[in-house]
C-alpha angles and dihedrals in degrees: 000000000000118000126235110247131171123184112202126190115223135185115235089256098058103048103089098050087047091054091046087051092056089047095052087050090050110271128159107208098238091190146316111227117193122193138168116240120177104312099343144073113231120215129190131178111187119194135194125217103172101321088321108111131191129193136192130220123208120176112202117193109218090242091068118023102166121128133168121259114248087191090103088061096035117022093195090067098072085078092062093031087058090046091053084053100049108038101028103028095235102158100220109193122210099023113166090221112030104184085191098230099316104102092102134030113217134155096255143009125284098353106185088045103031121187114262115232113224108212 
């Protein structure tokens, strides 16, 4: 049997309204993966509704990595959304829990999108 999956691309400002649509439907949030590729942060949220799985797609570019917390609608999603702060630098606004910065202990800030230095 092949599973039904559909990737969808979103803008920041609409992540928050399509999340509370798949809820609504009866979606449980399965992860949310962050990674850096070239000069932007990828983030991706991927949901289940009886083996069909959605997944959406947000492109951050590195001069504005802000996103809205979907830890209102899932819980759950304030682990991933501290790790996306902490290891990535991605600044989520609203979470229900904010570690600030101390989910994670690394030797320096941000590791998997340090900071460039401009000489």
């Amino acid at each position: 049997m092949i599973d039904e999956q559909s990737l969808i691309t979103i803008n920041a400002d609409d992540l928050v309204s399509q999340v509370e649509k798949l809820r609504n439907s009866g979606h449980r949030l399965i992860q949310i993966c962050c990674a850096k590729i070239a000069d932007t942060i990828e983030v991706n949220y991927s949901f289940d509704n009886n083996y069909s799985f959605t997944n959406l797609r947000i492109i951050l570019p590195l001069s504005d990595l802000r996103i809205n917390s979907v830890s209102a609608i899932y819980l759950q999603a304030l682990l991933y959304e501290n790790e996306m702060h902490d290891l990535f630098g991605v600044e989520v606004k609203n979470m229900a829990i904010d570690y600030k910065g101390t989910f994670y202990r690394t030797s320096f800030k941000t590791p998997f999108n340090p900071p460039t230095d401009k000489a």
